[in-house]
N, C-alpha and C positions, 0 to 999 in steps of 0.2 A: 486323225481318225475322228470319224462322228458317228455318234452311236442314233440308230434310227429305228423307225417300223415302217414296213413296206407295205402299201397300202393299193389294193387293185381298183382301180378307178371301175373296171367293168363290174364285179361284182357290188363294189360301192351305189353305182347309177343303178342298178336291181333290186337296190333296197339292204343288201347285206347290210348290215352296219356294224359298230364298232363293240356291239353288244352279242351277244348269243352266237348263231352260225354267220360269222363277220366275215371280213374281207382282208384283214391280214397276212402276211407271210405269216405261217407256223411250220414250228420246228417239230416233229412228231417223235416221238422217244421208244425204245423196247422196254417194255412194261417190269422189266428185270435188271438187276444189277448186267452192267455197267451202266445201264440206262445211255447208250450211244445213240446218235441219233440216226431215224429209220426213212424219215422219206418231208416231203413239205407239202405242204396247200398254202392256198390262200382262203382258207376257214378260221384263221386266226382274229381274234376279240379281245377289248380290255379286258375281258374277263379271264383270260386267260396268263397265267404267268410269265412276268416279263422274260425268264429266264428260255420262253419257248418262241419268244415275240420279237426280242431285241438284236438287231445287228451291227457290229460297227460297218462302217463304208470307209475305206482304205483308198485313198486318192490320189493320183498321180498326174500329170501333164504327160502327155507324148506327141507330138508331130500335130497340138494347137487344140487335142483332144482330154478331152477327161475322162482317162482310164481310173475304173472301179474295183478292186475286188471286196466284198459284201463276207465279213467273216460271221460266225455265228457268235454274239455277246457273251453267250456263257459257259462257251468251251469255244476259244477262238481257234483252236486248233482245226476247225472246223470252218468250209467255207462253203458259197453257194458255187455250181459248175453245170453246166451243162452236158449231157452224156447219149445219146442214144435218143436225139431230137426231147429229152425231157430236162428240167430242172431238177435236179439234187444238189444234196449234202454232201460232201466230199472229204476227209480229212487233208489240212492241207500238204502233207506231204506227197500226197498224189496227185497235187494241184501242176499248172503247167502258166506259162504267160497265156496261152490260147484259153483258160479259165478266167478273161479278165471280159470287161464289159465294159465298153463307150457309155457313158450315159450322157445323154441329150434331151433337149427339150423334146414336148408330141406337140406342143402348142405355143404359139407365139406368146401367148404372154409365161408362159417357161413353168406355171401352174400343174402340169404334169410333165413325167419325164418318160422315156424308155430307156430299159437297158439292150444294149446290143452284145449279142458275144462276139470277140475280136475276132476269133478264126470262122466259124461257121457264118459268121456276120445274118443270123437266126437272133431275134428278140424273144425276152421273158413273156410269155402271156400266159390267159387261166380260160379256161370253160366256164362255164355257169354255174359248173361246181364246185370250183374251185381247185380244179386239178391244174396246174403249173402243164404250161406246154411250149411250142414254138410259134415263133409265127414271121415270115418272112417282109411283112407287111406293118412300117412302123405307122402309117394313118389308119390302122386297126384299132380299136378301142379296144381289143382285150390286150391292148400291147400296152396301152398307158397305165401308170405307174404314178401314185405320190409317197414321197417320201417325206415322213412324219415327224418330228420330235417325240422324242415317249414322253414328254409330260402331259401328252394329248392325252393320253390313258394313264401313267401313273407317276407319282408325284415325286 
Protein backbone atom coordinates (compact mmCIF):
# COMPACT_ATOMS: atom_id res chain seq x y z
CA UNK A 1 0.00 0.00 0.00
CA UNK A 2 1.17 3.75 -0.73
CA UNK A 3 -0.35 6.47 0.86
CA UNK A 4 -0.87 9.43 -1.80
CA UNK A 5 -2.67 12.65 -3.06
CA UNK A 6 -4.53 12.78 -6.24
CA UNK A 7 -3.67 15.39 -8.00
CA UNK A 8 -5.95 16.78 -11.36
CA UNK A 9 -3.43 17.60 -14.03
CA UNK A 10 -6.63 19.77 -15.65
CA UNK A 11 -7.44 21.88 -12.94
CA UNK A 12 -3.60 21.98 -12.02
CA UNK A 13 -2.72 23.45 -15.95
CA UNK A 14 -5.88 26.33 -15.00
CA UNK A 15 -3.86 27.53 -12.32
CA UNK A 16 -5.55 25.63 -9.34
CA UNK A 17 -2.75 25.08 -7.36
CA UNK A 18 -1.79 23.26 -4.36
CA UNK A 19 -2.84 26.27 -2.26
CA UNK A 20 -6.48 27.94 -1.68
CA UNK A 21 -9.22 26.43 -4.24
CA UNK A 22 -6.58 23.49 -5.39
CA UNK A 23 -6.61 20.63 -7.38
CA UNK A 24 -6.62 17.78 -5.14
CA UNK A 25 -8.85 14.89 -4.57
CA UNK A 26 -11.04 15.93 -1.28
CA UNK A 27 -12.75 13.97 0.85
CA UNK A 28 -15.89 16.22 1.98
CA UNK A 29 -17.30 15.32 5.60
CA UNK A 30 -21.07 16.00 7.28
CA UNK A 31 -20.65 18.86 9.25
CA UNK A 32 -21.89 16.41 12.36
CA UNK A 33 -20.96 13.56 14.38
CA UNK A 34 -20.30 10.78 12.78
CA UNK A 35 -18.58 13.19 10.46
CA UNK A 36 -18.85 10.10 7.44
CA UNK A 37 -17.79 10.98 4.50
CA UNK A 38 -20.42 12.88 1.92
CA UNK A 39 -19.23 13.32 -1.66
CA UNK A 40 -15.45 14.31 -3.35
CA UNK A 41 -13.77 17.20 -5.63
CA UNK A 42 -10.96 17.82 -6.76
CA UNK A 43 -10.92 21.42 -4.85
CA UNK A 44 -8.66 19.83 -2.49
CA UNK A 45 -5.17 22.07 -1.24
CA UNK A 46 -2.12 21.63 1.21
CA UNK A 47 -4.06 23.68 3.14
CA UNK A 48 -6.32 21.51 3.71
CA UNK A 49 -6.15 18.38 6.27
CA UNK A 50 -4.40 15.51 5.46
CA UNK A 51 -6.98 13.59 7.08
CA UNK A 52 -9.49 14.91 3.97
CA UNK A 53 -6.40 14.73 1.29
CA UNK A 54 -4.71 11.43 1.81
CA UNK A 55 -5.26 7.97 0.18
CA UNK A 56 -3.60 4.72 0.32
CA UNK A 57 -3.48 3.03 -3.35
CA UNK A 58 -3.90 -0.75 -2.77
CA UNK A 59 -2.18 -2.52 -5.80
CA UNK A 60 -2.30 -5.65 -7.36
CA UNK A 61 -1.13 -7.27 -10.92
CA UNK A 62 -3.93 -9.11 -13.01
CA UNK A 63 -3.53 -10.31 -16.50
CA UNK A 64 -0.04 -7.83 -16.96
CA UNK A 65 -2.22 -4.95 -15.48
CA UNK A 66 -2.14 -2.65 -12.52
CA UNK A 67 -5.09 -3.03 -10.64
CA UNK A 68 -5.97 -0.13 -7.96
CA UNK A 69 -8.19 0.32 -5.35
CA UNK A 70 -7.58 4.04 -3.86
CA UNK A 71 -8.89 3.65 0.02
CA UNK A 72 -9.53 6.69 1.98
CA UNK A 73 -6.24 7.25 4.68
CA UNK A 74 -8.29 8.09 7.42
CA UNK A 75 -10.99 5.92 7.61
CA UNK A 76 -9.91 3.04 5.15
CA UNK A 77 -13.05 1.54 5.65
CA UNK A 78 -13.83 3.92 3.04
CA UNK A 79 -12.88 3.79 -0.71
CA UNK A 80 -13.10 5.69 -4.12
CA UNK A 81 -15.99 3.79 -6.65
CA UNK A 82 -17.68 4.88 -9.30
CA UNK A 83 -21.58 4.91 -9.25
CA UNK A 84 -24.09 6.57 -11.61
CA UNK A 85 -21.36 7.71 -14.36
CA UNK A 86 -19.83 9.88 -11.07
CA UNK A 87 -17.00 9.28 -8.55
CA UNK A 88 -17.74 8.63 -4.89
CA UNK A 89 -16.92 7.42 -1.52
CA UNK A 90 -18.17 4.13 -0.91
CA UNK A 91 -17.74 2.13 2.26
CA UNK A 92 -15.90 -0.71 1.50
CA UNK A 93 -18.28 -3.13 2.17
CA UNK A 94 -20.30 -2.29 -0.65
CA UNK A 95 -17.28 -2.30 -2.70
CA UNK A 96 -17.26 -5.12 -5.67
CA UNK A 97 -13.97 -6.09 -7.80
CA UNK A 98 -15.85 -3.84 -10.72
CA UNK A 99 -14.85 -0.81 -7.98
CA UNK A 100 -11.27 -1.47 -8.90
CA UNK A 101 -9.24 0.82 -11.53
CA UNK A 102 -6.39 0.07 -14.14
CA UNK A 103 -4.04 2.62 -13.79
CA UNK A 104 -1.85 3.54 -16.61
CA UNK A 105 0.24 5.93 -17.98
CA UNK A 106 -1.69 9.28 -20.28
CA UNK A 107 1.91 10.04 -21.37
CA UNK A 108 4.90 8.35 -22.64
CA UNK A 109 7.21 9.49 -20.23
CA UNK A 110 4.45 7.95 -17.47
CA UNK A 111 4.48 11.75 -15.65
CA UNK A 112 0.75 11.32 -15.59
CA UNK A 113 -1.54 8.49 -15.17
CA UNK A 114 -5.24 7.68 -15.62
CA UNK A 115 -7.44 5.57 -13.72
CA UNK A 116 -9.81 3.45 -15.54
CA UNK A 117 -12.76 1.59 -13.80
CA UNK A 118 -12.42 -2.24 -14.58
CA UNK A 119 -16.09 -2.74 -15.45
CA UNK A 120 -17.47 0.37 -17.01
CA UNK A 121 -13.84 0.77 -18.55
CA UNK A 122 -15.15 4.88 -17.97
CA UNK A 123 -12.04 7.07 -16.60
CA UNK A 124 -11.73 9.45 -13.40
CA UNK A 125 -11.93 13.09 -14.67
CA UNK A 126 -13.02 16.66 -13.24
CA UNK A 127 -14.69 19.86 -14.80
CA UNK A 128 -13.18 23.08 -14.35
CA UNK A 129 -14.71 22.97 -11.14
CA UNK A 130 -13.60 20.45 -9.86
CA UNK A 131 -16.47 18.14 -9.77
CA UNK A 132 -15.23 14.32 -10.40
CA UNK A 133 -16.84 12.93 -13.49
CA UNK A 134 -16.54 10.31 -16.28
CA UNK A 135 -14.91 10.31 -19.30
CA UNK A 136 -14.54 7.63 -21.86
CA UNK A 137 -11.72 9.21 -23.56
CA UNK A 138 -8.14 8.61 -21.79
CA UNK A 139 -6.18 11.44 -24.38
CA UNK A 140 -8.61 13.76 -22.47
CA UNK A 141 -6.73 15.95 -20.34
CA UNK A 142 -9.35 16.03 -17.65
CA UNK A 143 -8.68 12.31 -17.47
CA UNK A 144 -4.90 12.90 -16.40
CA UNK A 145 -4.00 12.37 -13.15
CA UNK A 146 -0.58 12.77 -10.88
CA UNK A 147 -0.23 10.93 -8.04
CA UNK A 148 1.79 12.83 -5.29
CA UNK A 149 3.76 11.94 -2.27
CA UNK A 150 2.18 13.86 0.81
CA UNK A 151 5.37 15.28 1.60
CA UNK A 152 4.60 17.61 -1.25
CA UNK A 153 2.21 19.23 1.18
CA UNK A 154 2.90 18.01 4.56
CA UNK A 155 5.71 16.71 6.36
Amino acid sequence: MTKCLIQSYFRQKQGSGTSGNGNLLLVHLQSHAPFTPTRLSFTGSCNDSANNTEFLMVKKIINRSLIVTLRWNYKQQYAIAFRNKTLIIEHIDKLTHYDEFVFKCATNACIFNTLKNVMSLAYVSTNSDGKPSVSVNPSDVTTWLNILKPSVCYN
